[in-house]
BAFI-3210 file (N, C-alpha, C; in Angstrom, 3 decimals, decimal comma, padded with zeros to 6 digits):
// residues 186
n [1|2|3|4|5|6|7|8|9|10|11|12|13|14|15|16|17|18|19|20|21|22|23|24|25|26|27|28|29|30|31|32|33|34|35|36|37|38|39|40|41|42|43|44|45|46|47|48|49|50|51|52|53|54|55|56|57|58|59|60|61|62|63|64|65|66|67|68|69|70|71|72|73|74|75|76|77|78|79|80|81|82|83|84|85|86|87|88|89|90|91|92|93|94|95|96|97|98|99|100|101|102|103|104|105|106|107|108|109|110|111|112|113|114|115|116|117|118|119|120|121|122|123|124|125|126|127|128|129|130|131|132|133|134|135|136|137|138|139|140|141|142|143|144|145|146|147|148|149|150|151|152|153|154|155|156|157|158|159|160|161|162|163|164|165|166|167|168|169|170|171|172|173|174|175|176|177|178|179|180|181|182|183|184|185|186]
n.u [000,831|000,705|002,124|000,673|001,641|000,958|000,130|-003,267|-005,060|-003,822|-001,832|000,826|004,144|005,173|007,112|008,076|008,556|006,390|006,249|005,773|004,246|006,179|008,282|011,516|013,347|014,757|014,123|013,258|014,541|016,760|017,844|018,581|020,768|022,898|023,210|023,841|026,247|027,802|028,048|029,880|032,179|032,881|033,048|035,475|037,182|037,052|038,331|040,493|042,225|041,962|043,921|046,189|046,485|048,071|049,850|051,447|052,338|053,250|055,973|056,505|057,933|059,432|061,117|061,878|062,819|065,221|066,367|066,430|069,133|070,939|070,809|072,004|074,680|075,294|075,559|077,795|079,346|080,352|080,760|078,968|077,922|076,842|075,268|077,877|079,479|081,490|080,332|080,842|079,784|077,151|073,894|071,001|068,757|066,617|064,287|062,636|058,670|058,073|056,924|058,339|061,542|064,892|067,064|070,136|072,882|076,502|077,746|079,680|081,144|080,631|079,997|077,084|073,256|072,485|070,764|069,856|070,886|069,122|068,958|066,442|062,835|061,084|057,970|056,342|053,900|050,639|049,537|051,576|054,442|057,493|058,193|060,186|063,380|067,260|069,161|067,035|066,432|068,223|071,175|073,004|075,888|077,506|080,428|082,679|086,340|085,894|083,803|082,957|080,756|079,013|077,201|075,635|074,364|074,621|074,061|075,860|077,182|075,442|072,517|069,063|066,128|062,575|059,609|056,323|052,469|050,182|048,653|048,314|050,294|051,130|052,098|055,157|058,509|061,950|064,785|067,987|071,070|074,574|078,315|079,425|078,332|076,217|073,301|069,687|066,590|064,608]
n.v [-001,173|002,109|005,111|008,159|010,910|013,832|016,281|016,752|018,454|018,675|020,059|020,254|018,716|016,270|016,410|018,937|021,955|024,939|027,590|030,672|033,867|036,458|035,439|034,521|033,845|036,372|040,014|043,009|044,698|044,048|042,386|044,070|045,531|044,061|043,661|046,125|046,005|044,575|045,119|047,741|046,301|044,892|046,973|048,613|046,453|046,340|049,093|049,154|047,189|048,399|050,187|048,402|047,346|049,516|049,954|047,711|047,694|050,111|049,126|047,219|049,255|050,788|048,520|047,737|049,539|049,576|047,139|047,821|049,903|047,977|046,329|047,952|048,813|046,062|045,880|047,471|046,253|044,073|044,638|045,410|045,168|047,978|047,644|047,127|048,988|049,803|050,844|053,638|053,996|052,741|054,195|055,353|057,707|060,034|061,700|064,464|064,359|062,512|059,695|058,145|056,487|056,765|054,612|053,959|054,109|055,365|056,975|058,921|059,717|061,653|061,215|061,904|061,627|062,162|062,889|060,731|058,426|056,755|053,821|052,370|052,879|053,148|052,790|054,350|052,484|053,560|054,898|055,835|057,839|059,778|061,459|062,885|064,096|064,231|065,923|067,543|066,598|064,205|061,981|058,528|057,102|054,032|053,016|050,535|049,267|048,928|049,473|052,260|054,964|057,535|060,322|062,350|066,174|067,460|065,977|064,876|062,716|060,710|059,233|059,601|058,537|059,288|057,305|057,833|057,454|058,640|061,214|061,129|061,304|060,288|057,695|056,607|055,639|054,622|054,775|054,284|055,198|054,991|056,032|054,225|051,718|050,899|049,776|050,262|050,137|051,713]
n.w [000,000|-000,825|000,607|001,693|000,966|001,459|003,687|005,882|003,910|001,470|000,668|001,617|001,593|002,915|006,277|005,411|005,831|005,817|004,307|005,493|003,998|003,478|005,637|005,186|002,465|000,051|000,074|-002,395|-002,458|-000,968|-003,182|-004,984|-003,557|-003,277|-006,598|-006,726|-005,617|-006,919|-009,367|-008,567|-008,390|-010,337|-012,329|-011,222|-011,518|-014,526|-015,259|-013,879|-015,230|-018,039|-017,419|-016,482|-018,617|-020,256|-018,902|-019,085|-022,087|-022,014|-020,514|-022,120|-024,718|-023,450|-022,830|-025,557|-026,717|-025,072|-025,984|-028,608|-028,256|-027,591|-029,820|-031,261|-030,653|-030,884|-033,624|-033,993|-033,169|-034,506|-036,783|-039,251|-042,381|-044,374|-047,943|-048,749|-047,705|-044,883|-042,093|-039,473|-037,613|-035,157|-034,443|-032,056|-032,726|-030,963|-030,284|-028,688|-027,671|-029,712|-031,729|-032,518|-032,702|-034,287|-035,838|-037,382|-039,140|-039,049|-040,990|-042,405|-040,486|-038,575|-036,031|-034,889|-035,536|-039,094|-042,441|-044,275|-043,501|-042,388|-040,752|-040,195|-039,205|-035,990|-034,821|-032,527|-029,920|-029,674|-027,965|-026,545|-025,936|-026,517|-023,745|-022,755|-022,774|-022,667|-023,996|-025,684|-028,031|-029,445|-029,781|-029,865|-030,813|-031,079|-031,107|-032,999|-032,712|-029,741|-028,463|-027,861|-026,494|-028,200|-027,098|-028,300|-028,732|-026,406|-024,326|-022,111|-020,082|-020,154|-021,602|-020,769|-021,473|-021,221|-021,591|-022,124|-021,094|-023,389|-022,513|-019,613|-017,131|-015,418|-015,926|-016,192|-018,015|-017,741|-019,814|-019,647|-021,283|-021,035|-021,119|-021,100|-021,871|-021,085|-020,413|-019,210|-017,917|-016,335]
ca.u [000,000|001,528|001,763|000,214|002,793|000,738|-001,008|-004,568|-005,531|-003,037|-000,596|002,372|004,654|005,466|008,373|008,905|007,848|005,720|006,665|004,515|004,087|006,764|009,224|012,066|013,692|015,534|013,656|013,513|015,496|018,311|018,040|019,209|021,988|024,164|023,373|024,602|027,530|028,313|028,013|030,775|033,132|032,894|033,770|036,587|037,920|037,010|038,834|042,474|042,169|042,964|045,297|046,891|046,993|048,749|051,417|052,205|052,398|054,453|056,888|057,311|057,698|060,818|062,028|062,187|063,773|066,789|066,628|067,235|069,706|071,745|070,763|073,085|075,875|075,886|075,987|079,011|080,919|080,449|081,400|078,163|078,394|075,431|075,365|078,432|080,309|081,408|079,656|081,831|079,439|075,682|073,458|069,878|068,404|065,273|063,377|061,210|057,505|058,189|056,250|058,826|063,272|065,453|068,016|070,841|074,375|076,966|077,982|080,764|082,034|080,705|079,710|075,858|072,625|072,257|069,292|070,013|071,917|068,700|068,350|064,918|062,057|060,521|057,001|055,950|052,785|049,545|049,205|052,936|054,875|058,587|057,850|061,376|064,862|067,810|068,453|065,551|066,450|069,819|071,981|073,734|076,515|078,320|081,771|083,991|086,164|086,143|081,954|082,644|079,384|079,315|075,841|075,607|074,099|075,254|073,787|076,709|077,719|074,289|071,481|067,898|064,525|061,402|058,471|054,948|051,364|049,479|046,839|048,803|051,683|052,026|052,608|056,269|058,944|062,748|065,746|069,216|072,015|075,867|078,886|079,994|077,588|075,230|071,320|068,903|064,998|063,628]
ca.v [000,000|003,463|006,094|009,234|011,930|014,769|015,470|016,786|019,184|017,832|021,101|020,526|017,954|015,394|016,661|020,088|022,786|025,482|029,101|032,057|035,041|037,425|034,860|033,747|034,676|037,864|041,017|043,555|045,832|043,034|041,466|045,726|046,095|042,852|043,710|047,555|046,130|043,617|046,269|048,704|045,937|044,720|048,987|048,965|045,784|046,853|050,321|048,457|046,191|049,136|050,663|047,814|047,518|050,579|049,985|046,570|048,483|051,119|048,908|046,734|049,538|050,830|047,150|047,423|050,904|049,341|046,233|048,504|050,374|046,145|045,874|049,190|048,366|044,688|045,929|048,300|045,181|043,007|045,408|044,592|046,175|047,958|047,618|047,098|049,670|049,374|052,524|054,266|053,018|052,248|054,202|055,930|059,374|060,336|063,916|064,661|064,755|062,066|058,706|057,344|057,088|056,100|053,625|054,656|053,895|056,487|057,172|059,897|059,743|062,652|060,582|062,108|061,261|063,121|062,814|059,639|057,451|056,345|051,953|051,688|054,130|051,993|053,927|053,836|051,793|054,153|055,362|056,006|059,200|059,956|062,567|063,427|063,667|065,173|067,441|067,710|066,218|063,460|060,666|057,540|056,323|053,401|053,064|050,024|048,057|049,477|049,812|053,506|055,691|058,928|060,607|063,697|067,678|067,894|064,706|064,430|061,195|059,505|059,561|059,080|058,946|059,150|057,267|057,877|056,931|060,195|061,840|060,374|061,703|059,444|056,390|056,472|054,326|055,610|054,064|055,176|054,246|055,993|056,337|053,128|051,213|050,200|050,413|049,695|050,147|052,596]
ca.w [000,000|-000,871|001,602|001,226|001,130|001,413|004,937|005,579|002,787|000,114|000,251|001,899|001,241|004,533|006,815|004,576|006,239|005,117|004,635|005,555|003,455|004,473|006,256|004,371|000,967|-000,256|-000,120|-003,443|-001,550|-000,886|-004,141|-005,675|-002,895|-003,954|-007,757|-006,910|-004,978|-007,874|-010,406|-008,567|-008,128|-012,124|-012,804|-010,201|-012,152|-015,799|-015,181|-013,565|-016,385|-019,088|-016,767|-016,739|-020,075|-020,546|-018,178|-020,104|-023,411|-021,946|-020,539|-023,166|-025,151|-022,993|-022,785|-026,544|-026,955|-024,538|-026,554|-029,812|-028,033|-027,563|-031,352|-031,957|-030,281|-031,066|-034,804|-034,076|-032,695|-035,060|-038,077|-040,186|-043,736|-045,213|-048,780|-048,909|-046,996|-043,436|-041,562|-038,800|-035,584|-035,524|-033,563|-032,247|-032,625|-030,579|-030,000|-027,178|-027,872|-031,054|-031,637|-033,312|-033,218|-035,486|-035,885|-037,786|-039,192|-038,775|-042,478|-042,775|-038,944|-037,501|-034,511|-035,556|-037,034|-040,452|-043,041|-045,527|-042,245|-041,170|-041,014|-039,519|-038,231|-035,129|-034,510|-030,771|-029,491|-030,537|-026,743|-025,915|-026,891|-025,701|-023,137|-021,928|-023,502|-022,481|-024,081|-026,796|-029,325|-029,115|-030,583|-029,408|-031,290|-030,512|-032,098|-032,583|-031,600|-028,281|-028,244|-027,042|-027,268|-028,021|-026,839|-028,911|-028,555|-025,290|-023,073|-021,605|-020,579|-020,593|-022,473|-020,491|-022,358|-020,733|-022,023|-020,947|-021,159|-023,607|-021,374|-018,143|-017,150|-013,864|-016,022|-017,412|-017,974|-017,928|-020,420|-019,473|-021,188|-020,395|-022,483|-021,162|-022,981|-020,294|-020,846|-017,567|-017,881|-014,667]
c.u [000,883|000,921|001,632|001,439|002,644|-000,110|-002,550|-004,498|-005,027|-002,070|000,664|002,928|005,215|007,084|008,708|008,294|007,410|006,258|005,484|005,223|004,676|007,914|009,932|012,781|014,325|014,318|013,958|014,373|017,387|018,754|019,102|020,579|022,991|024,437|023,971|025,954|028,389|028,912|029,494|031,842|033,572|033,467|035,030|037,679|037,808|037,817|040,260|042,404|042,847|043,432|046,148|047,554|047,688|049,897|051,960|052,595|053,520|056,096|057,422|057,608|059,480|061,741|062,525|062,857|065,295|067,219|067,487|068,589|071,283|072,134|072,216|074,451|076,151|076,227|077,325|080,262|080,954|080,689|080,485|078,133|076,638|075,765|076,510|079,892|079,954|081,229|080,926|081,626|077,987|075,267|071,872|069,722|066,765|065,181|062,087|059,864|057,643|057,471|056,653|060,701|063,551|066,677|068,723|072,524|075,217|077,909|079,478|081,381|082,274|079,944|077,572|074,607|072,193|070,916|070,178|070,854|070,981|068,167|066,484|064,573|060,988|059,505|056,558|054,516|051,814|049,410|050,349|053,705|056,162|058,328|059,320|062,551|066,060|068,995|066,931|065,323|068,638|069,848|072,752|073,951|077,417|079,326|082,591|085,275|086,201|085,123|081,995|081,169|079,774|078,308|076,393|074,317|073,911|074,348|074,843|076,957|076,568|073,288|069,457|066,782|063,870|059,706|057,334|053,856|050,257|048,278|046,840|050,070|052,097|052,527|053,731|057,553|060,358|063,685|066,910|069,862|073,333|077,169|079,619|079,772|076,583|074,163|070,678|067,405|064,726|062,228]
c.v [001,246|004,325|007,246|010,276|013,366|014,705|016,323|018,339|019,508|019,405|021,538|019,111|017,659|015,679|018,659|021,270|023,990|027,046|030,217|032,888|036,196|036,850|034,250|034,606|036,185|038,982|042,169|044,519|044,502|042,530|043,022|045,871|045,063|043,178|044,909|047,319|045,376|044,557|047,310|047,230|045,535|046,228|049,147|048,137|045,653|048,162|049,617|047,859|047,367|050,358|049,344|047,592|048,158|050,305|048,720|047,212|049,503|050,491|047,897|047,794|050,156|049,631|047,219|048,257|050,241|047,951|046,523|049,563|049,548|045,895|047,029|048,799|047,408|045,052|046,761|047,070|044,542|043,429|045,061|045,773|046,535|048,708|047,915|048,195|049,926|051,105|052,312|053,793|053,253|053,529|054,738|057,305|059,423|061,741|063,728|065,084|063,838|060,835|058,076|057,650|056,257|055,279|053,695|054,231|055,121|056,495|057,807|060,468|060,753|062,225|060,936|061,160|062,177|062,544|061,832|058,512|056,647|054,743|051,582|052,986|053,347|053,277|053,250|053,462|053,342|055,600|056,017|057,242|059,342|061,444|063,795|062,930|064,952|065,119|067,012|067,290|065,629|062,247|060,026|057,020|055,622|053,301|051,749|050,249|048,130|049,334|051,450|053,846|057,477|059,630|061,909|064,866|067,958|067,685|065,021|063,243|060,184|060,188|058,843|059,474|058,205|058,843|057,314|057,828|058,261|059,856|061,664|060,070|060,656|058,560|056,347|055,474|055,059|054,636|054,907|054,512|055,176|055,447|054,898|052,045|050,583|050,749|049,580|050,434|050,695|052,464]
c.w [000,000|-000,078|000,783|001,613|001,610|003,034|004,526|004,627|001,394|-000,047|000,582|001,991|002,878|005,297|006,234|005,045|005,556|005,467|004,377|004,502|004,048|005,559|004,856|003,403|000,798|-000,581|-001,507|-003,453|-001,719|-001,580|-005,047|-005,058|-003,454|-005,897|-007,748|-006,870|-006,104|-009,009|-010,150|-008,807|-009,757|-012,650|-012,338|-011,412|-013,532|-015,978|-015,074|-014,618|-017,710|-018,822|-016,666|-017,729|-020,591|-020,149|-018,424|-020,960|-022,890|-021,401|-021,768|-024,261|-024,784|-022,914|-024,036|-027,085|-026,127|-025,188|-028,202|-029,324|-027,875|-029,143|-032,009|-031,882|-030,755|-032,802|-035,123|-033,712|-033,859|-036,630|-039,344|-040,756|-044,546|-046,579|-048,999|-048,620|-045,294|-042,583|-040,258|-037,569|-036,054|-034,188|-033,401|-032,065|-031,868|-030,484|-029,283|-027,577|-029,021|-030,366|-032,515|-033,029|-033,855|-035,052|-036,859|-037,888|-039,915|-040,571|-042,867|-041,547|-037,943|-036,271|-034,469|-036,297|-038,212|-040,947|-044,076|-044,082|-042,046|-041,673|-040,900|-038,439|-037,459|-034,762|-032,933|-030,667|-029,801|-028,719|-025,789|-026,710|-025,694|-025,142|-022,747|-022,634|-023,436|-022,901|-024,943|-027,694|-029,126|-029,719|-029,539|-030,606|-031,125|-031,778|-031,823|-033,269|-030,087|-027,511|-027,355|-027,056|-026,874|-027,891|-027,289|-028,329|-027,110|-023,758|-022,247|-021,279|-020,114|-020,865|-021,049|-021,133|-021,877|-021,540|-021,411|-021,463|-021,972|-022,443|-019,888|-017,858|-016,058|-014,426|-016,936|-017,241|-018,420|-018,839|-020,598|-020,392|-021,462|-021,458|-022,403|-021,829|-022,122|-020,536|-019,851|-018,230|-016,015|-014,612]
res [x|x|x|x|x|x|x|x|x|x|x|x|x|x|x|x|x|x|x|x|x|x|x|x|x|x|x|x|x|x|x|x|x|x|x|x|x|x|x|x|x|x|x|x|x|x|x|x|x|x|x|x|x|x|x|x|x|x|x|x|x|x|x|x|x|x|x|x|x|x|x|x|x|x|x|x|x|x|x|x|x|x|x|x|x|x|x|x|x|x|x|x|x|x|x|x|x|x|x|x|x|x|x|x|x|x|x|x|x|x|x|x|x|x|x|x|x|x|x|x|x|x|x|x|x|x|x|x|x|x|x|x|x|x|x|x|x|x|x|x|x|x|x|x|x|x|x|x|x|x|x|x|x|x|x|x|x|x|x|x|x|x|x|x|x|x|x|x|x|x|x|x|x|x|x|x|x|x|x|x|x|x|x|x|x|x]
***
């Protein structure tokens, strides 16, 4: 014989107790405050997200300016010939406020970059702009076999350029490098 499951007036199920009207459950009020609170925290972490982004982009951006700064030098050691004549020393030219430097082999040995020298024009990430350069406008040329460098219009004996984030000056990223031939990422 099957037991009845239901007791007297067939509407509540055996053992399960019954909930009043007004006990229990999330209120329309309580159900708004978790979706408000959900809501800021999704903004908080949609906002860091492309700040973050930025400050990836900007450092790889300086990682890759001191990486072309390795590429210079390593082509001054190693005496590589373009089109067929061996340039004097390899090196880069930047200018403050630019979104782009050059890369450059030293032609006629005024330690300089001139206009026809230049190997490769590396344009900077869309969001990145060299903010700082001292002086205003400068060269690095490394020379062998020695790997001197000779930081031209009157660096003195190192070159730092400041990259930074347009529209956000807090986020920048520094690339020294000194006549010795060392290059460090700040």
């Amino acid at each position: 014989m099957k037991k009845n499951i239901f007791k007297k007036g067939g509407h509540r199920l055996a053992g399960i107790p019954r909930i009043a009207w007004g006990e229990g459950g999330f209120t329309l009020i309580e159900l708004l405050t978790v979706t408000f609170i959900i809501l800021i925290i999704s903004v908080l972490v949609v906002a860091n997200y492309h700040r973050g982004n930025r400050s990836v982009a900007l450092s790889a951006q300086a990682a890759r300016f001191a990486q072309d700064l390795r590429r210079a030098q390593e082509s001054a050691l190693s005496l590589r010939q373009i089109n067929g004549m061996l340039p004097y020393g390899y090196g880069i030219y930047v200018r403050q406020g630019g979104s782009s430097y050059i890369l450059y082999s030293d032609n006629n040995n005024d330690k300089i970059y001139n206009d026809g020298e230049a190997q490769e024009t590396v344009a900077l990430d869309g969001n990145i702009e060299i903010s700082s350069c001292l002086p205003n406008t400068a060269s690095i040329d490394y020379i062998a076999p020695d790997l001197t460098a000779k930081i031209n219009n009157g660096a003195g004996t190192e070159l730092r350029v400041v990259f930074r984030v347009k529209n956000d000056a807090s986020m920048t990223r520094s690339v020294v490098a000194n006549i010795a031939g060392l290059v460090y990422v700040q």
